[in-house]
KOLDRENRO-572124 format. One record per residue (C-alpha): residue number from 1; chain; x, y, z. Coordinates in steps of 0.05 Angstrom, whole numbers. Layout:
// residues N
+------+-------+--------+--------+--------+
: fike : dotor :      X :      Y :      Z :
+------+-------+--------+--------+--------+
:  NUM :     A :      X :      Y :      Z :
...
+------+-------+--------+--------+--------+
This chain:
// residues 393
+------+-------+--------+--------+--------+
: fike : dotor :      X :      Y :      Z :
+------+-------+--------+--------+--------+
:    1 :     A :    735 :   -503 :    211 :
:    2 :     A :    712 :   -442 :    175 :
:    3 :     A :    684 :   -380 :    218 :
:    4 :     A :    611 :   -371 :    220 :
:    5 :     A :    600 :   -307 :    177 :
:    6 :     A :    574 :   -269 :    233 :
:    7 :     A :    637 :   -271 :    274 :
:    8 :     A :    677 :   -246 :    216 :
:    9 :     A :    636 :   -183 :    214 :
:   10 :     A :    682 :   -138 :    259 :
:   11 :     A :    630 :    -92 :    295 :
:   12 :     A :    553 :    -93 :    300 :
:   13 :     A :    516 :    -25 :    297 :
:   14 :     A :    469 :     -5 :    356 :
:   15 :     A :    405 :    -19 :    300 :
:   16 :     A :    375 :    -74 :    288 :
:   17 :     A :    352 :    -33 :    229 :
:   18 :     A :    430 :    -22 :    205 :
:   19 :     A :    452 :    -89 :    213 :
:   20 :     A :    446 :   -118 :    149 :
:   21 :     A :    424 :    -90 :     85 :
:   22 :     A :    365 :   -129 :     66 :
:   23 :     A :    329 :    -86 :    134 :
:   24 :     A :    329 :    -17 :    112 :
:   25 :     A :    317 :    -36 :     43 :
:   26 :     A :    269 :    -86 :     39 :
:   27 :     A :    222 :    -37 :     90 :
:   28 :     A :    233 :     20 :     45 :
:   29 :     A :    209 :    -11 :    -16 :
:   30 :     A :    160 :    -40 :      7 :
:   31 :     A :    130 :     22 :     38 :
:   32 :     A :    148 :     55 :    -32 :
:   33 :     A :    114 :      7 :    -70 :
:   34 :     A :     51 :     13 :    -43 :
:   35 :     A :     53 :     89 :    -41 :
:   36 :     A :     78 :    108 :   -106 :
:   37 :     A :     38 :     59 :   -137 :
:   38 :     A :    -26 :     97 :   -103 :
:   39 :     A :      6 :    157 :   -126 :
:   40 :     A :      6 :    133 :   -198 :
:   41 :     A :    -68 :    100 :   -195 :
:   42 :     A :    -93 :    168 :   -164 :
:   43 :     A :    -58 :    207 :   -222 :
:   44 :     A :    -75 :    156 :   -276 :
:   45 :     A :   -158 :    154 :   -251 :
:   46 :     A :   -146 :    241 :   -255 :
:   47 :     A :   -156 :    251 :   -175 :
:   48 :     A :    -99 :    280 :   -168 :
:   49 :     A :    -69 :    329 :   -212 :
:   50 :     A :      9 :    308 :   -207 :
:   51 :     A :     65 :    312 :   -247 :
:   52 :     A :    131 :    295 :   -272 :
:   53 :     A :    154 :    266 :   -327 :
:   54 :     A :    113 :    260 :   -382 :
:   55 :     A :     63 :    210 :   -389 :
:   56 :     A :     73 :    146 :   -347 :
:   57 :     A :    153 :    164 :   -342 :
:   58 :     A :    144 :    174 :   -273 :
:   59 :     A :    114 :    121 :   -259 :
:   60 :     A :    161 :     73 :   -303 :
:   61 :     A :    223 :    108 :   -281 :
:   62 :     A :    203 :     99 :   -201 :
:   63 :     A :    182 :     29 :   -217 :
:   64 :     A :    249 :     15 :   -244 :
:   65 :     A :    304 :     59 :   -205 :
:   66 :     A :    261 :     63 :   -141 :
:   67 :     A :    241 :      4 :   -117 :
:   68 :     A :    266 :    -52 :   -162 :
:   69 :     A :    336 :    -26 :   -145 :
:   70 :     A :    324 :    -18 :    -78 :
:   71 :     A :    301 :    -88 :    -70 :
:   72 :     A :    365 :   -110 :   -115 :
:   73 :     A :    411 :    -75 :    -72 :
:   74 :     A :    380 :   -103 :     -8 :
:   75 :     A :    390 :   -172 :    -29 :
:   76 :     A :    458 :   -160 :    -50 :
:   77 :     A :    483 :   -136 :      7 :
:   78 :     A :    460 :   -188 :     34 :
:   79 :     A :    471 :   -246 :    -13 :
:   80 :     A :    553 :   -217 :    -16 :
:   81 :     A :    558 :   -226 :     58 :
:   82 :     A :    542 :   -299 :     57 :
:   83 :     A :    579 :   -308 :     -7 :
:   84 :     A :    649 :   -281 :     19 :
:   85 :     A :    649 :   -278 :     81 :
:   86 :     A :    661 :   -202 :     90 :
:   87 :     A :    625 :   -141 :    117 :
:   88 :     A :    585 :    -97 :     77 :
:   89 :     A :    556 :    -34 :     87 :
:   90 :     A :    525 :    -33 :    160 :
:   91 :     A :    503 :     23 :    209 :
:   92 :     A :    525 :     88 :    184 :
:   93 :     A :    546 :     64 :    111 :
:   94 :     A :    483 :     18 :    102 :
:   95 :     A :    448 :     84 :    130 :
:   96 :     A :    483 :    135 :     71 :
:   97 :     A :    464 :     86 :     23 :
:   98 :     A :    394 :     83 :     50 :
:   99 :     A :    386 :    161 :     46 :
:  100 :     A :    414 :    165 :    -18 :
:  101 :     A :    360 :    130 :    -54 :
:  102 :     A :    317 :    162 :     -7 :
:  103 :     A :    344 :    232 :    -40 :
:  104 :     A :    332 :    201 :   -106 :
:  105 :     A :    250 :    185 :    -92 :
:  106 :     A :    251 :    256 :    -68 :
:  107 :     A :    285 :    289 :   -125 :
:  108 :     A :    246 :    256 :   -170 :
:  109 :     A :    181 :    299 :   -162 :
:  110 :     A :    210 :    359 :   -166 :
:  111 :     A :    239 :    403 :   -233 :
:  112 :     A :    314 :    398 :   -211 :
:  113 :     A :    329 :    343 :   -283 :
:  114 :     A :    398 :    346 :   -268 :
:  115 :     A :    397 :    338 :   -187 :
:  116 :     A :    356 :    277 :   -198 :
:  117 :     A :    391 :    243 :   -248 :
:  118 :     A :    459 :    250 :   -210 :
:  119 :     A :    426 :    227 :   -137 :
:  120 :     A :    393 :    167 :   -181 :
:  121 :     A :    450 :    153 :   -220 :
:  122 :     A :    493 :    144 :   -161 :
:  123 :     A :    450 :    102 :   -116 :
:  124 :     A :    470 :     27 :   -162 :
:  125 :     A :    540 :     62 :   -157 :
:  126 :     A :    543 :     67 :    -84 :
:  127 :     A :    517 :    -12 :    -85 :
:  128 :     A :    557 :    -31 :   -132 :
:  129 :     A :    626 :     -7 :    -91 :
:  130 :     A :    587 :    -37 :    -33 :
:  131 :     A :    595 :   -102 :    -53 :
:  132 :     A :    666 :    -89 :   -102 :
:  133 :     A :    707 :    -88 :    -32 :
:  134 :     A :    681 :   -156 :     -4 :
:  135 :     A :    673 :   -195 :    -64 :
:  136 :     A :    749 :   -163 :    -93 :
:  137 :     A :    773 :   -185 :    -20 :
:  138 :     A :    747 :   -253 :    -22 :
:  139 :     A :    770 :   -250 :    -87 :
:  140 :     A :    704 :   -280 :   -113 :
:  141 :     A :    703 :   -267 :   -190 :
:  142 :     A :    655 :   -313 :   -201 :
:  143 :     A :    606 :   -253 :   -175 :
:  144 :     A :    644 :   -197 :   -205 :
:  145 :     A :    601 :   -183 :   -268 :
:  146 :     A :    541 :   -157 :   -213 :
:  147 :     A :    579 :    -91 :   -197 :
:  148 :     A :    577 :    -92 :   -277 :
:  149 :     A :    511 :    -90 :   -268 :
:  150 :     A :    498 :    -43 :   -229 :
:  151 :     A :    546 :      3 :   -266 :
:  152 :     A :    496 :      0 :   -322 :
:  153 :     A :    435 :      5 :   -279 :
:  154 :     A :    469 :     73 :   -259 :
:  155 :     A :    472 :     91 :   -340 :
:  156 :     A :    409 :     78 :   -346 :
:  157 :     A :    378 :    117 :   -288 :
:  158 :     A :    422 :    175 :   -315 :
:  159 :     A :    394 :    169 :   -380 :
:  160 :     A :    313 :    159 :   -363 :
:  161 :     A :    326 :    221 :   -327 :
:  162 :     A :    358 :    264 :   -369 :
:  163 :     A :    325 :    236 :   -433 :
:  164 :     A :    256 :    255 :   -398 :
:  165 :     A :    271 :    325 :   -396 :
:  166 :     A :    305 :    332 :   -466 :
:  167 :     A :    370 :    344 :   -433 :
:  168 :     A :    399 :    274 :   -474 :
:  169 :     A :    387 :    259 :   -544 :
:  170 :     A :    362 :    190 :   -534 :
:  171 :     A :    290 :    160 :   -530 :
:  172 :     A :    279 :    151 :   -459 :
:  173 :     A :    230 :     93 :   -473 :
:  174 :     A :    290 :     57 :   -497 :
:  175 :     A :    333 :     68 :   -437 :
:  176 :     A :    279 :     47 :   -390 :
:  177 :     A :    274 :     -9 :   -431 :
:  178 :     A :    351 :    -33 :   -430 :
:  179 :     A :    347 :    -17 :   -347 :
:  180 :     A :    290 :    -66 :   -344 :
:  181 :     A :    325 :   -112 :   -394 :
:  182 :     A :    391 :   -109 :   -334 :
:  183 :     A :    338 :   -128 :   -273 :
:  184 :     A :    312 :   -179 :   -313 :
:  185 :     A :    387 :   -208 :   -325 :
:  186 :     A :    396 :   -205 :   -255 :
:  187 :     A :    331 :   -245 :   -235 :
:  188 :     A :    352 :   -295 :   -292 :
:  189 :     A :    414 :   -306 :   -262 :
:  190 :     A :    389 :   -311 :   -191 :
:  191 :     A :    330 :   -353 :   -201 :
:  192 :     A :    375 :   -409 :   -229 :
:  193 :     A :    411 :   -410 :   -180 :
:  194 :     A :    363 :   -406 :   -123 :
:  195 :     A :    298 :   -435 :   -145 :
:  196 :     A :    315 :   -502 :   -156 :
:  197 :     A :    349 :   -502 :    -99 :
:  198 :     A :    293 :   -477 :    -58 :
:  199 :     A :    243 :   -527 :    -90 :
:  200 :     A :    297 :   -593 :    -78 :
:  201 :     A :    304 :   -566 :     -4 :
:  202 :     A :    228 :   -548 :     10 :
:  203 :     A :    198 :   -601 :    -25 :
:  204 :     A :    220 :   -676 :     -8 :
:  205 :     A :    234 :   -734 :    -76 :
:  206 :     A :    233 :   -657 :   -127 :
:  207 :     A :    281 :   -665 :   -174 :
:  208 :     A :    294 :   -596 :   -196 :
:  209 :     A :    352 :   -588 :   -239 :
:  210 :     A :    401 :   -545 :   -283 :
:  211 :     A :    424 :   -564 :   -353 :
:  212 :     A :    490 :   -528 :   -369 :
:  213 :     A :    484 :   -507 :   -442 :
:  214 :     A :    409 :   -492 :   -432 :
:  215 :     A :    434 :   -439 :   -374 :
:  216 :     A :    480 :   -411 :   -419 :
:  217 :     A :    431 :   -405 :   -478 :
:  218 :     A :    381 :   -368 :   -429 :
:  219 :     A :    423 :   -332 :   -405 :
:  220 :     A :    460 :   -309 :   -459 :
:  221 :     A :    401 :   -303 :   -496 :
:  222 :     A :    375 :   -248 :   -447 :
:  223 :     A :    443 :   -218 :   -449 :
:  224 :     A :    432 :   -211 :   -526 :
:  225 :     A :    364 :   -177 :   -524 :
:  226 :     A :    387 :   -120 :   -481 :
:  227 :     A :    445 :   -106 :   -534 :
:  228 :     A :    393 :   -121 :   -588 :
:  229 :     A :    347 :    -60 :   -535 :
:  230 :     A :    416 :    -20 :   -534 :
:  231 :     A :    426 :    -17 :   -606 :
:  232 :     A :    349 :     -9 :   -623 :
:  233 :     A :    343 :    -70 :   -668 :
:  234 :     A :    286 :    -73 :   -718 :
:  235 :     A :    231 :   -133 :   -709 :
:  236 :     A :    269 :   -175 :   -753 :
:  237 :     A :    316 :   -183 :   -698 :
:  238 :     A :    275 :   -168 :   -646 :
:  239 :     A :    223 :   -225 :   -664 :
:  240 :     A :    256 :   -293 :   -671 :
:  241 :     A :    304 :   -272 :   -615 :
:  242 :     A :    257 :   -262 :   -560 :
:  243 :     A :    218 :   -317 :   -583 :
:  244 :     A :    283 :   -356 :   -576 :
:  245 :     A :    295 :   -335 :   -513 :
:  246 :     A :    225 :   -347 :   -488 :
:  247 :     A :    237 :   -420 :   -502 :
:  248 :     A :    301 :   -427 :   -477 :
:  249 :     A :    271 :   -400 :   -401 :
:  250 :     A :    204 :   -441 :   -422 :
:  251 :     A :    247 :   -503 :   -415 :
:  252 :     A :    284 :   -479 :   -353 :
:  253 :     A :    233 :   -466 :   -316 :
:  254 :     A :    201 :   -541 :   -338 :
:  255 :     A :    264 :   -569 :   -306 :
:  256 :     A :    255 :   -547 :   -244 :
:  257 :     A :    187 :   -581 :   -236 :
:  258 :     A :    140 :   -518 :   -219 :
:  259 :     A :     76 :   -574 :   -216 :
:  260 :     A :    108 :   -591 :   -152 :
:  261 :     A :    104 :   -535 :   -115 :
:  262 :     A :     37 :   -525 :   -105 :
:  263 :     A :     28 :   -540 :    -31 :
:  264 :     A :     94 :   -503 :    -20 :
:  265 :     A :     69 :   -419 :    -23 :
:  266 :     A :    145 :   -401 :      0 :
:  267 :     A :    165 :   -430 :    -67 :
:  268 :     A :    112 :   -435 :   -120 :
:  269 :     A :    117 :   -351 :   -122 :
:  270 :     A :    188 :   -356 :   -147 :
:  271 :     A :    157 :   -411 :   -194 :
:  272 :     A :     91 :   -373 :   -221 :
:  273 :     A :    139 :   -311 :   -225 :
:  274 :     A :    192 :   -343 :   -268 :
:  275 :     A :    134 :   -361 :   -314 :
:  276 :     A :    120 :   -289 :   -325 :
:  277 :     A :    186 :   -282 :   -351 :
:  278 :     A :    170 :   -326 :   -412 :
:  279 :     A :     99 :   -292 :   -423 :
:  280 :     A :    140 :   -228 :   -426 :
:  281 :     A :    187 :   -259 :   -470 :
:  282 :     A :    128 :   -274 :   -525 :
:  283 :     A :    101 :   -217 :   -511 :
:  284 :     A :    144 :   -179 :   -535 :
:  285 :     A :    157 :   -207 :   -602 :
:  286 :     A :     81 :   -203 :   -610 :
:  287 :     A :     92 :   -122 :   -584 :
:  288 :     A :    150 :   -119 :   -644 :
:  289 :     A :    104 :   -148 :   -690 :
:  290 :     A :     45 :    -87 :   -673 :
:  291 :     A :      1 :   -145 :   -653 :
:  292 :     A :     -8 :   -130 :   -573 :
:  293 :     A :      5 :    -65 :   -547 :
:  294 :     A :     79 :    -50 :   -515 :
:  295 :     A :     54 :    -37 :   -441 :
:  296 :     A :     24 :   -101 :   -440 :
:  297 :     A :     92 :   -145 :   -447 :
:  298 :     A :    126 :    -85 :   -404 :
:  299 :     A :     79 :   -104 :   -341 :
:  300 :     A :     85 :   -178 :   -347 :
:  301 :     A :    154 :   -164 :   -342 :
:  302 :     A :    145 :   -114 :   -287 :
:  303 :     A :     86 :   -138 :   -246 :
:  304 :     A :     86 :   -211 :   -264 :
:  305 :     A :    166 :   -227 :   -258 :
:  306 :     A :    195 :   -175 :   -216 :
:  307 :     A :    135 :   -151 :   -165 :
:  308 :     A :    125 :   -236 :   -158 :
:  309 :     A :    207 :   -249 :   -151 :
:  310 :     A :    227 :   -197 :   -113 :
:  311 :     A :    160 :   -205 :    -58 :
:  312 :     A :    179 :   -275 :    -57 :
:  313 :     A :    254 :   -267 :    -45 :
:  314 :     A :    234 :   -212 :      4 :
:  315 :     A :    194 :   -262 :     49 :
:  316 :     A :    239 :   -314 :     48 :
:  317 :     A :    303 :   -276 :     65 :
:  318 :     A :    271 :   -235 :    117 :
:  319 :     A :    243 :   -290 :    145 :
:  320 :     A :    310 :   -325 :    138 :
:  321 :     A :    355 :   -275 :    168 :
:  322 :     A :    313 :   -253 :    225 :
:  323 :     A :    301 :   -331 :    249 :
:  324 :     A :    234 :   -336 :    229 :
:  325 :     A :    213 :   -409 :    206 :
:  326 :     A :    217 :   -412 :    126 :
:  327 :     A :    125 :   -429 :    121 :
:  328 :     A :     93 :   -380 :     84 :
:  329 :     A :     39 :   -350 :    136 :
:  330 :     A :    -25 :   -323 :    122 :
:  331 :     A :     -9 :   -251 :    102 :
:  332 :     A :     42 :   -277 :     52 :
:  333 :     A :      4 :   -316 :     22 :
:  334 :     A :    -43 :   -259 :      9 :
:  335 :     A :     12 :   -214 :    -19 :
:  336 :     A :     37 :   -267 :    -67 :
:  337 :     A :    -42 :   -272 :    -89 :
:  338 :     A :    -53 :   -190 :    -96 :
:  339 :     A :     15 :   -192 :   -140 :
:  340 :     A :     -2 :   -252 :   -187 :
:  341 :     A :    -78 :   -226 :   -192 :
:  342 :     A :    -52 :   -153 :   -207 :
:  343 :     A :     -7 :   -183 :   -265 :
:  344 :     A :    -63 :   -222 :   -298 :
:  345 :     A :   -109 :   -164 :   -297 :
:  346 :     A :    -54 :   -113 :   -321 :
:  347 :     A :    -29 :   -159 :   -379 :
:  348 :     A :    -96 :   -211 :   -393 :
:  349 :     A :   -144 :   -161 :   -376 :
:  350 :     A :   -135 :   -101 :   -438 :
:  351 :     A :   -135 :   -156 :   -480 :
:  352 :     A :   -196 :   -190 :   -451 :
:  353 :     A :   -235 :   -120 :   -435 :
:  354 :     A :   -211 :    -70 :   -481 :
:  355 :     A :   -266 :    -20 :   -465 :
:  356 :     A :   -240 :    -33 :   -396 :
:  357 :     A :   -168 :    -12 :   -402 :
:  358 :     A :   -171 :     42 :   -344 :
:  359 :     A :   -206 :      1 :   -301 :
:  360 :     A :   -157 :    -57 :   -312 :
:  361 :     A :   -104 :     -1 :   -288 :
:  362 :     A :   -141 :     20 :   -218 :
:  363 :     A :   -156 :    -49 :   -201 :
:  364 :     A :    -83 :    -85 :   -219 :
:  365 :     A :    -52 :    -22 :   -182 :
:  366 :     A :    -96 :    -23 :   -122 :
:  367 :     A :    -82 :    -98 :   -116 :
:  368 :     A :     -4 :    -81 :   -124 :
:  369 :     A :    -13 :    -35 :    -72 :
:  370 :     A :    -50 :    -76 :    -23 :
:  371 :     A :      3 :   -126 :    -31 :
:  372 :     A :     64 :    -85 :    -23 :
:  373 :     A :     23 :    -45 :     46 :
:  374 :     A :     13 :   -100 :     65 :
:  375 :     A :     82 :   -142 :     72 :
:  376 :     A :    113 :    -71 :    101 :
:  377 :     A :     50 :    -82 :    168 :
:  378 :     A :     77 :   -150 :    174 :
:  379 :     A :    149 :   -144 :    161 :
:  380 :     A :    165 :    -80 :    197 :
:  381 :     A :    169 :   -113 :    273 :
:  382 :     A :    224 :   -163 :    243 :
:  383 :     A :    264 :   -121 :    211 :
:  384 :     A :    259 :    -70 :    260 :
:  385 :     A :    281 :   -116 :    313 :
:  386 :     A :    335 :   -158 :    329 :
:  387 :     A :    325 :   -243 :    312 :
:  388 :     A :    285 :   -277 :    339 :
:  389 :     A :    327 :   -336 :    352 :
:  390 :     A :    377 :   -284 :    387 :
:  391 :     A :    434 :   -303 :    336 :
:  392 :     A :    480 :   -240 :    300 :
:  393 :     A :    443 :   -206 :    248 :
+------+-------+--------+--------+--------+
């Protein structure tokens, strides 16, 4: 008989907090989320004259290497522990890692380029050898390519950075976009393998299921597009590729029988946000055809697909690994509202009110906000403490 996980894990730290990295990460973004977003609205509106990059860099850039990769590198460490069987960073290592990218948020508003593009820049690093050792020990290749990843997640944060104070000779645009083109490889990859999985389990007589060569054409296509990003391809390529790829996920998602889910919250978020992923998709050959502006396929991308994945991944796994019962509750049910709503107004709502475009802004980012405030109130407790079911962390 194999060895529960938990008793493979040689020593426990005194926290709660440190036990496990989806804690200290998941609270931290969370919190982040919420407050750099009502940095950015404040800033955006003009009630607050702050500053950083140029533009909405900041804001992008934060988005991107703040608290997307915080969220990624919570459920990593996570995820990797229950894939190999090993430790991972816990107490004092999961706490380094954890004031790292807290060094990074920090850095980030002030003039110090190079500081903050090292600090950022190292934070997927860190991560990345976090998981290396177990997954290398457990020899478990199959999950190698994610310290790949991460690798290039650390290029890119590099880049954005110095690219946004002329330090690199490369359009910084471009590198935020190949960064966001990595996440959304990584969500790809996990939402096939969890969502229909999730739905099957959740939902009794659902049928979700996975078609081999159409996972390799999604994939791959999405693999494609952020060499096509790298290499700055021209609409020709640009076009019929994401349009390609947008059907390829279309179908993907069909298989997995989203209809079915709507009585289910806990699992029609990872649903409605997969389905962002395709508007994104066709959005952006639309964007490389100069008919819809580029921000708008950007935030169905970023608020639609990641904000909806990673708030439904975060309630479910913290709800998971602190022995809560896997129901959606009031107050995340609310959050995975505020996120969808703040998509639709970001991405339909320009199009719909284009007279309206700041308001569109305040009111998707206050909703974003609320959201993200919002799952920190109710979260903090459990991750703070220890189970509830008094089992290991």
């Amino acid at each position: 008989m194999n060895q529960p996980v938990a008793d493979r894990v040689r020593t426990r730290p005194p926290l709660a907090l440190l036990s496990l990295g989806f804690r200290p990460f998941y609270l931290l973004a969370s919190a982040f989320a919420a407050l750099s977003m009502a940095l950015w609205v404040a800033q955006y509106a003009g009630w607050l004259p702050f500053t950083y990059l140029r533009g909405s860099a900041w804001h992008g850039s934060e988005m991107l290497f703040g608290y997307a990769t915080a969220v990624v590198a919570g459920f990593l460490f996570t995820a990797v522990r229950n894939w190999t069987g090993k430790p991972t960073p816990s107490g004092a290592a999961l706490a380094g890692c954890a004031l790292l990218w807290l060094a990074g948020r920090v850095l980030a508003v002030t003039p110090y380029a190079d500081a903050a593009a090292v600090v950022n820049a190292a934070f997927p690093l860190a991560v990345a050898a976090g998981i290396a050792i177990p997954l290398a020990r457990a020899r478990n290749r199959r999950n190698y390519f994610f310290v790949a990843l991460l690798a290039g997640l650390a290029l890119a944060a590099l880049g954005a950075h110095l690219g946004g104070f002329d330090t690199l000779a490369w359009p910084q645009r471009a590198t935020l976009q190949v960064g966001l083109d990595i996440v959304l490889f990584i969500m790809a990859v996990m939402g096939g393998r969890v969502i229909p999985m999730f739905t099957n389990n959740a939902i009794p007589g659902t049928q979700a299921r996975r078609a081999p060569a159409l996972e390799r054409a999604a994939l791959g296509g999405v693999l494609l597009l952020t060499l096509a990003d790298l290499a700055q391809a021209p609409p020709v390529v640009l076009v019929p590729l994401a349009l390609a790829v947008a059907m390829a996920n279309a179908v993907r998602l069909w298989l997995w029988q989203p209809w079915r889910t709507v009585h289910t919250p806990l699992v029609w978020i990872l649903h409605a946000a997969y389905a962002w992923i395709v508007v994104h998709l066709l959005l952006r050959s639309l964007a490389a055809l100069d008919l819809v502006p580029v921000p708008l396929a950007t935030h169905a991308l970023t608020v639609g697909a990641i904000g909806g994945l990673t708030i439904g991944m975060m309630t479910r796994t913290a709800r998971g690994h602190t022995g809560r019962p896997l129901r959606a509750e009031r107050a995340d049910v609310t959050c995975y509202a505020l996120v969808m709503l703040a998509a639709v107004v970001r991405v339909a709502g320009p199009i719909a009110m284009p007279d309206a475009y700041r308001a569109t802004v305040v009111v998707a980012g206050a909703c974003w906000a609320i959201a993200f405030a919002l799952y920190a109130l109710a979260y903090a407790p459990s991750l703070l403490g220890p189970r509830s079911d008094d089992k290991p962390a």
